[in-house]
C-alpha positions as CSV (number, residue, x, y, z in Angstrom):
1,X,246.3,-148.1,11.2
2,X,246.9,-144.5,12.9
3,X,249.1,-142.2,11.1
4,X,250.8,-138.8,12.4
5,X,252.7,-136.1,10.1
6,X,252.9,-139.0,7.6
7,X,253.7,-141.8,10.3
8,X,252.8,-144.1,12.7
9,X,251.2,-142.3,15.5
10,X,252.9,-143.0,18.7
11,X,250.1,-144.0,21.9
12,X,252.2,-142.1,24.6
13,X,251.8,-139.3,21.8
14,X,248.2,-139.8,22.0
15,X,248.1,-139.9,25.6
16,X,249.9,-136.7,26.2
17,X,247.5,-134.6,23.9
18,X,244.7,-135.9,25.9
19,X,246.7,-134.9,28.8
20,X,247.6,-131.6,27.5
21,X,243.8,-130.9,25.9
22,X,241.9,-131.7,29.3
23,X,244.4,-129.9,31.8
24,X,244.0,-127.4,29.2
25,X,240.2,-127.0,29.6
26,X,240.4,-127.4,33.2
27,X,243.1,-124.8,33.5
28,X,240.6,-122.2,31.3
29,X,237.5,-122.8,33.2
30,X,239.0,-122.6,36.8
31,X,240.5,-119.1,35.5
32,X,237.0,-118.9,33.9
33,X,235.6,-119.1,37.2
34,X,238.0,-117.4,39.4
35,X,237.3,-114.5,37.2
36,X,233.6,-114.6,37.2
37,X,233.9,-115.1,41.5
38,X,236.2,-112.1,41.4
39,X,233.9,-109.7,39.3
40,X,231.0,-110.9,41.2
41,X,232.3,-110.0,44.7
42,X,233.9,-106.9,43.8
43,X,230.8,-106.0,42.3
44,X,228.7,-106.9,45.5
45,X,231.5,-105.8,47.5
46,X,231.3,-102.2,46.2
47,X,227.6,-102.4,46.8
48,X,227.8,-103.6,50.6
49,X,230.4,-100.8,51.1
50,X,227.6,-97.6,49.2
51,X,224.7,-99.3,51.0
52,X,226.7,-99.8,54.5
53,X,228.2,-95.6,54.4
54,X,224.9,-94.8,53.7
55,X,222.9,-96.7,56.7
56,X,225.7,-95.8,58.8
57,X,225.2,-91.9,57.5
58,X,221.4,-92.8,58.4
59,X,222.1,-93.9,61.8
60,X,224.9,-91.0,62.9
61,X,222.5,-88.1,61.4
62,X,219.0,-89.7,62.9
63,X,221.6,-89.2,66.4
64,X,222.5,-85.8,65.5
65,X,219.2,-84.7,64.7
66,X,217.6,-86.1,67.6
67,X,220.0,-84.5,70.3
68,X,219.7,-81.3,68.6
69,X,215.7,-81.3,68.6
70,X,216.4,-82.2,72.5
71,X,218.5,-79.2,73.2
72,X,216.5,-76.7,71.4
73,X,213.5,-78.0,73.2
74,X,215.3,-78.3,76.8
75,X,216.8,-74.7,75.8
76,X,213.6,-73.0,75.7
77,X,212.2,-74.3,78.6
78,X,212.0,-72.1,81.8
79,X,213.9,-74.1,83.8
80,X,216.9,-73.4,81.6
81,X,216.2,-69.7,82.3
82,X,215.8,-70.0,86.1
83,X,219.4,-71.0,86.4
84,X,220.8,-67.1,84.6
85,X,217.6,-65.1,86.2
86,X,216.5,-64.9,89.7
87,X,213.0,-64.0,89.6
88,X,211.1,-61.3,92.4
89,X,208.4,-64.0,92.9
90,X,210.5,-66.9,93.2
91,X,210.4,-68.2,97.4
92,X,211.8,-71.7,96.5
93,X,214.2,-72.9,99.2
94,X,216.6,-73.6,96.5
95,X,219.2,-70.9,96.1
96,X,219.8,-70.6,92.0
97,X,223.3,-72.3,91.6
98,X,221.3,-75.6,93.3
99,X,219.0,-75.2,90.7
100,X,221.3,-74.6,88.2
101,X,223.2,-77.9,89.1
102,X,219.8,-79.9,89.4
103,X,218.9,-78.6,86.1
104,X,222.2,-79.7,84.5
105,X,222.1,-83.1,86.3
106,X,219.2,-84.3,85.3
107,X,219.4,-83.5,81.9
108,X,223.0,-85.3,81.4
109,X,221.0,-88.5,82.9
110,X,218.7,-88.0,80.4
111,X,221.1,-87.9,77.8
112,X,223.9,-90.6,78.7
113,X,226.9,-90.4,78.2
114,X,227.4,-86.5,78.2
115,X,227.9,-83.5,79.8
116,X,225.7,-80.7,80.4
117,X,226.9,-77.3,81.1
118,X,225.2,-73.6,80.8
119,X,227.2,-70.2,79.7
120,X,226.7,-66.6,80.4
121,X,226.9,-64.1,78.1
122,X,230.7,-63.8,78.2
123,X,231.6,-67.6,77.8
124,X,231.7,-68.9,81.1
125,X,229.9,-71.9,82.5
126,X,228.4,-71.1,85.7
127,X,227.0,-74.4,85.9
128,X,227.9,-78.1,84.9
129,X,227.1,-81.2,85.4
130,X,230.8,-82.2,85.8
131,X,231.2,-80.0,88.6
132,X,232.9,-82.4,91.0
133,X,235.7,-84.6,88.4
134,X,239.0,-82.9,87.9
135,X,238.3,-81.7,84.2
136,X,235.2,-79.9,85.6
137,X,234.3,-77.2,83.1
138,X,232.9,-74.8,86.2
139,X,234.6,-71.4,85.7
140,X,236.0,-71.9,82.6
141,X,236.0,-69.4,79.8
142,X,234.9,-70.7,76.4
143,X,234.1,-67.5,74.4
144,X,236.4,-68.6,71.4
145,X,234.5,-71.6,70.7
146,X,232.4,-71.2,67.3
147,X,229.4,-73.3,68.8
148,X,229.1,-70.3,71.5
149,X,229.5,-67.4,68.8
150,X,226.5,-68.9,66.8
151,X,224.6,-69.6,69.7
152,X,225.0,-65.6,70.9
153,X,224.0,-65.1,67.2
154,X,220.5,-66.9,68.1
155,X,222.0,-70.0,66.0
156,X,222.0,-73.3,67.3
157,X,224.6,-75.5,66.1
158,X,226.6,-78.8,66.0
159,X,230.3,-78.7,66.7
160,X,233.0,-81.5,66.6
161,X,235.8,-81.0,68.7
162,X,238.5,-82.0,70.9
163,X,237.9,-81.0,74.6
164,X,240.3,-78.4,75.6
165,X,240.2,-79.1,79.5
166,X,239.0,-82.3,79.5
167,X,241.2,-83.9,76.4
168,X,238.5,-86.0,75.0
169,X,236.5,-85.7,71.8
170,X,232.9,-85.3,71.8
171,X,230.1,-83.4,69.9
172,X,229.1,-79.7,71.3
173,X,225.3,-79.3,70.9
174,X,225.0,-75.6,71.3
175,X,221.5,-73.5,71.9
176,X,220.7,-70.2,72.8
177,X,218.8,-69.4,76.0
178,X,216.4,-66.7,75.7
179,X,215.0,-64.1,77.7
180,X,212.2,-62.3,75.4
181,X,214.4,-61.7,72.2
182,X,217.5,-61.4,74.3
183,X,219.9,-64.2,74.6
184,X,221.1,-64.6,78.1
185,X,223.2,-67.7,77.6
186,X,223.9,-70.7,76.2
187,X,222.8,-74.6,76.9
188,X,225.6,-76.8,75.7
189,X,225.7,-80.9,75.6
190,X,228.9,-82.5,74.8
191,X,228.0,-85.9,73.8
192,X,230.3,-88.6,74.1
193,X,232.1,-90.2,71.2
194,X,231.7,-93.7,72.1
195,X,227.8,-94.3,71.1
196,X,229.7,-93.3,67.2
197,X,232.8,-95.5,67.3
198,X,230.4,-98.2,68.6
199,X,228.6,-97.9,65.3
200,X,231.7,-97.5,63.4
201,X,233.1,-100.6,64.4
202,X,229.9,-102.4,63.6
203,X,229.8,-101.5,59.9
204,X,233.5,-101.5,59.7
205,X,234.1,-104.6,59.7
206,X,235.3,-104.7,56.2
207,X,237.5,-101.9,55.9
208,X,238.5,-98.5,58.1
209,X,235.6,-95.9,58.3
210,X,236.3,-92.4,59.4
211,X,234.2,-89.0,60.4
212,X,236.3,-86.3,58.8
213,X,236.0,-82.5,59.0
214,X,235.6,-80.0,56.1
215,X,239.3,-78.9,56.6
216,X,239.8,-83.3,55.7
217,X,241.2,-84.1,59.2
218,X,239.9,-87.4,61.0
219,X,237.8,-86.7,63.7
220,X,237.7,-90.6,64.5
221,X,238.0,-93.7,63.2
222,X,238.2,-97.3,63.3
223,X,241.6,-97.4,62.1
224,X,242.4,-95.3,66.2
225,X,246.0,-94.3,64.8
226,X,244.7,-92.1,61.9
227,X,242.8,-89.9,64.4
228,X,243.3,-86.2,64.4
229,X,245.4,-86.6,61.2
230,X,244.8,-84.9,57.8
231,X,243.9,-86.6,54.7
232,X,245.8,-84.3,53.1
233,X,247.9,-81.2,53.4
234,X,245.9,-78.8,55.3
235,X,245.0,-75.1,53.9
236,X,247.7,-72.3,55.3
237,X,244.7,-70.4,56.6
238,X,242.1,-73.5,57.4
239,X,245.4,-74.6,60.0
240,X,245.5,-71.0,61.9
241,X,241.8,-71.2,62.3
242,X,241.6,-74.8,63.6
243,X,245.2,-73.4,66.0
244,X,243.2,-70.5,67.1
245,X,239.6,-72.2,68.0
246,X,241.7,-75.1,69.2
247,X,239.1,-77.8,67.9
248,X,241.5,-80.2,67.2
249,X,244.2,-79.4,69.7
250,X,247.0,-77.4,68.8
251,X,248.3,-79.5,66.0
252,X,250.5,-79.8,64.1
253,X,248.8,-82.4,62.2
254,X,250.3,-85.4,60.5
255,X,249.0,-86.9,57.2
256,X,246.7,-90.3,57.2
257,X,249.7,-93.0,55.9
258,X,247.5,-93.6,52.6
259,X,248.3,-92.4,48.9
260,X,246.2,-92.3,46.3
261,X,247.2,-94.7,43.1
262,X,245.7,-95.7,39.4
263,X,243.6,-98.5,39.5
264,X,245.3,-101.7,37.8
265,X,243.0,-104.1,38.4
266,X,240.1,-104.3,35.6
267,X,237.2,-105.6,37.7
268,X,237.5,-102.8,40.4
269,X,234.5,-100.3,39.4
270,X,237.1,-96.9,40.5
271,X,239.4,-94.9,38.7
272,X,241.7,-95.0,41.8
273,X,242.8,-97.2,44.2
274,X,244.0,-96.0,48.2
275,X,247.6,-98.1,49.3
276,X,248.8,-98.1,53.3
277,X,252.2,-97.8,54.4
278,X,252.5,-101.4,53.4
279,X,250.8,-101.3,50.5
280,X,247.5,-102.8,51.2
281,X,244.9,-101.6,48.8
282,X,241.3,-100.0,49.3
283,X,238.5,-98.5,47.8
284,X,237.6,-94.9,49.0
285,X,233.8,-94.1,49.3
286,X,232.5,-90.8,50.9
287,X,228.9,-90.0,52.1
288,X,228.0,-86.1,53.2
289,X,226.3,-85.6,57.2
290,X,223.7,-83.1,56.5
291,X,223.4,-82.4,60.1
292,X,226.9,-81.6,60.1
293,X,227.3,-79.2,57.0
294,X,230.8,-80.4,55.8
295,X,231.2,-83.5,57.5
296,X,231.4,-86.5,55.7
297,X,232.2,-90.4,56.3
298,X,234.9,-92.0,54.3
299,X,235.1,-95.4,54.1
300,X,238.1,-97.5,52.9
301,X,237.0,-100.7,51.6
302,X,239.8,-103.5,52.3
303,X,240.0,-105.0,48.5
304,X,242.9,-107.3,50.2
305,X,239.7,-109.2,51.9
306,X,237.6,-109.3,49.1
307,X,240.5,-110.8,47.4
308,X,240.5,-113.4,50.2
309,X,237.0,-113.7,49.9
310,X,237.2,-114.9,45.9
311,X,240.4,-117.0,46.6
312,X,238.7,-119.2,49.3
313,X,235.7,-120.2,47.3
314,X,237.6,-120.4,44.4
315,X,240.1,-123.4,46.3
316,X,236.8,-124.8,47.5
317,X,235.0,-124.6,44.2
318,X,238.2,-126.4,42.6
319,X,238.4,-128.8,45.4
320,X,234.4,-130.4,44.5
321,X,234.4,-129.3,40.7
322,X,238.2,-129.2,39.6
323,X,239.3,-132.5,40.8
324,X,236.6,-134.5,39.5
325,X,237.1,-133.5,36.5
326,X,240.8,-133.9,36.8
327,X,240.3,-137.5,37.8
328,X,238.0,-138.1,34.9
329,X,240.1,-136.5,32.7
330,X,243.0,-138.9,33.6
331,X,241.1,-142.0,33.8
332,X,240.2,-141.1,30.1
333,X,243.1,-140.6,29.2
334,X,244.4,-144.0,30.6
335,X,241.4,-146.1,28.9
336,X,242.1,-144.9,25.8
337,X,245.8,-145.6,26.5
338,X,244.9,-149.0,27.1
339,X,243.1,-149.5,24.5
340,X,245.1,-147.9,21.9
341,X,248.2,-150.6,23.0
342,X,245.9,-153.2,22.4
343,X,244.8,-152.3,19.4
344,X,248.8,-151.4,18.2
345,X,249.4,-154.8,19.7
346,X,247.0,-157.4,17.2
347,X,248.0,-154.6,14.5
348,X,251.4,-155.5,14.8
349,X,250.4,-159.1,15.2
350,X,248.4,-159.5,11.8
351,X,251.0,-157.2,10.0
352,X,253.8,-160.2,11.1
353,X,251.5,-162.5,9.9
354,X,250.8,-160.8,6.4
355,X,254.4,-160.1,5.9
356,X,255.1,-164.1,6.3
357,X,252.3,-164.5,3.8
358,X,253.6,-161.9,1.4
359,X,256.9,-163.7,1.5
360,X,255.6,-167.1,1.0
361,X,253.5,-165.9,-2.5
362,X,256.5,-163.7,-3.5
363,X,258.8,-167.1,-3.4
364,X,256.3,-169.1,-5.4
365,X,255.0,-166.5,-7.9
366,X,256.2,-165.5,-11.7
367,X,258.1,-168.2,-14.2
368,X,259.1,-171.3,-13.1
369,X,261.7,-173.4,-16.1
370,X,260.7,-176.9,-15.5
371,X,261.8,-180.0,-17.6
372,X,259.1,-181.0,-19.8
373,X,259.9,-184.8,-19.4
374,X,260.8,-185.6,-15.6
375,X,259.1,-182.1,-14.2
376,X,261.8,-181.3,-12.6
377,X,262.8,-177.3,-11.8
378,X,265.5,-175.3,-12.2
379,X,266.8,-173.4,-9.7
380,X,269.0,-169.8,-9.7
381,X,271.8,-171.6,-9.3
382,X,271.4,-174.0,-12.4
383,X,270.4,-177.2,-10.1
384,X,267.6,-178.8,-11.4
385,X,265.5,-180.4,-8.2
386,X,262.0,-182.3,-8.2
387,X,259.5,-180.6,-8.0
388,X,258.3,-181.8,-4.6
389,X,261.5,-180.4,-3.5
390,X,261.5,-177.6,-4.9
391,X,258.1,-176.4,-3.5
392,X,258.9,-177.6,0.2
393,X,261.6,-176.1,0.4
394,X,259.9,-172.6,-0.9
395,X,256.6,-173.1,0.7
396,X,255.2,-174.7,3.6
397,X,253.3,-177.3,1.9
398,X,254.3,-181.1,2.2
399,X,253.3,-183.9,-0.5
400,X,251.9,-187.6,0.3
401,X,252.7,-189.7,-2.7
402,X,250.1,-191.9,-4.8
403,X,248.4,-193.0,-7.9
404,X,245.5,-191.5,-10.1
405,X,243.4,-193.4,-11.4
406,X,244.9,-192.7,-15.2
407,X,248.3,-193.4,-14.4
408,X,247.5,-196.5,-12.2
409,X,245.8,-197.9,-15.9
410,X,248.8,-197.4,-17.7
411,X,250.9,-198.5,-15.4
412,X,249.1,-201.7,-14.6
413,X,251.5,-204.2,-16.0
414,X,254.7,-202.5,-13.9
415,X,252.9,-202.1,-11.0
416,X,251.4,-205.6,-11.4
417,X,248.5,-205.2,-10.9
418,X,245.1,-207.4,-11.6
419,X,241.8,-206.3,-12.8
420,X,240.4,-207.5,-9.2
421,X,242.4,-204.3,-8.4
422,X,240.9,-202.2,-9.7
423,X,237.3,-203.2,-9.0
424,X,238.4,-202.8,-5.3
């Protein structure tokens, strides 16, 4: 027999701890697991995000370093030259201003998509590739641009901006032109954006990546609505300089809608966590552009997607390892229910039967008076009853009557009986 606390142990009992025990140990190793999944992907996740900033760094400074080497080469060549200085010697049918704009031409083919256009010493383009579109750059004073100061300081440089006539971003690849050691001018390539937002959106497809200045304004971006605003608030005298070169238009400049915030979240490898306006969580990871001394890429790992990401196995991982063992569990569970009732049931049974038993000896057993003449017995109640009464009535035996042999000699003569009898 079962016993409980001192008792009977009752099956539905039984069945519920079985119930409660394997739900339980499910319950613990799907969290288990969900926990595992989720370290692992964060932990892969922060990996994809350092190796995909640092390709993408790769890939943007490998650009940057080849148009550069191409300017400074093309820069140097005499062709460049021809278009500030007229030589004596020179009997080409071609006055200098077609040469200027063949020069420029065929160098912004080589170079698609940009623009190609050549200074003087005072800033002003005197030729361009543009020449004939509405935002043409021809005439055009740019003295106050910084990539035309260093140039006339025998500097070449790279220079983010956006375009004051022409309103569109682009990078300014800026080169001296020389004449012996003097510098006449200045070759300038302003390289389309949209060869750097294409490769943006190829590796951001987890997150927002952006190109941001030294001052910490976004240059551009994946995420187009932070563009030309500040990751912070900007230095009083970093914003006068940026108003007076212009090289993000004239501002003023609004902050990117994303706040810093203490990480809560145990299995995120950062001290700090970056929410949107609506509070969707990232992970901030920055990697320098040497070929752009101060520029770096920033990219904002969506930790709401890698969340998806863990979820989504996890429900399929519970759906062809969870419910097995759920079913198993209760099919268990109702076996040994079954089998416990049974079991309870011939217990119960054989403990009816014992009980009848007990009850039977208890009525028979301990001192019986009985006359010593006719055998009769005396009951509680002072009745006196044969004995063949006595012990049908407490027992479940019955009596058939007859003669011993001993009795059947004595009683020969009253039973009249012959001595053939007995030989028969």
């Amino acid at each position: 027999m079962l016993w409980f606390n001192g008792g009977a142990m009752n099956p539905k009992k039984i069945a519920w701890i079985f119930i409660v025990f394997g739900l339980s140990a499910i319950l613990l190793g799907g969290l288990f697991y969900y926990f595992s999944i989720k370290k692992s992907l964060y932990t892969h996740a922060h990996r994809l995000a350092v190796t995909t900033l640092d390709s993408l760094a790769f890939e943007v400074n490998q650009e940057m370093g080849h148009l550069r080497t191409a300017v400074d080469l093309v820069s140097v060549s005499p062709d460049a030259l021809s278009v500030l200085t007229q030589k004596e010697d020179d009997h080409s049918d071609l006055s200098q201003q077609e040469r200027a704009d063949r020069f420029v031409d065929t160098l912004s083919k080589a170079l698609v998509p940009s623009v190609v256009f050549i200074m003087d010493q005072k800033g002003t383009v005197v030729a361009t590739s543009n020449r004939q579109q509405e935002d043409s750059f021809l005439g055009n004073n740019y003295h106050f641009r910084p990539y035309f100061q260093e140039a006339l300081k025998g500097t070449s440089s790279v220079y983010l901006a956006f375009g004051v006539t022409s309103k569109r971003k682009g990078f300014y690849f800026a080169s001296p032109i020389r004449s012996g050691d003097a510098i006449v001018g200045v070759l300038v390539v302003k390289q389309s954006l949209d060869l750097i937002d294409k490769k943006l959106q190829e590796f951001g497809t987890s997150g927002t990546i952006c190109f941001v200045s030294p001052d910490g304004l976004v240059f551009t971006s994946t995420e187009k609505t932070w563009e030309l605003k500040t990751m912070g608030p900007l230095d009083p005298q970093a914003e006068k300089i940026l108003s007076q070169t212009r090289q993000f238009g004239p501002g003023p400049f609004e902050k990117v809608p994303i706040t810093k915030a203490e990480n809560k979240d145990p299995y995120l490898p950062h001290s700090f966590v970056y929410l949107t306006s609506d509070g969707r969580p990232f992970t901030r990871h920055e990697q320098m552009v040497y070929e752009i001394p101060g520029w770096k890429l920033i990219f904002f790992h969506d930790i709401q997607e890698t969340h998806q990401q863990t979820i989504r196995p996890f429900v399929s991982g519970a759906l062809w390892t969870l419910a097995p063992g759920m079913l198993f569990v209760t099919l268990l569970t109702l076996f040994l229910f079954i089998n416990l009732m049974n079991a309870l049931n011939k217990e119960a049974a054989l403990l009816n039967e014992l009980k009848t038993k007990v009850a039977e000896i208890k009525t028979l057993r301990g001192i019986l008076p009985i006359c010593c003449y006719c055998k009769k017995i005396r009951t509680d109640e002072d009745a006196w009853h044969h004995m063949e009464v006595y012990i049908s009535e407490h027992s479940s035996a019955e009596f058939s009557h007859g003669v011993c042999p001993e009795c059947m000699e004595s009683f020969k003569d009253d039973l009249g009986l012959e001595e053939s009898d007995f030989d028969s």
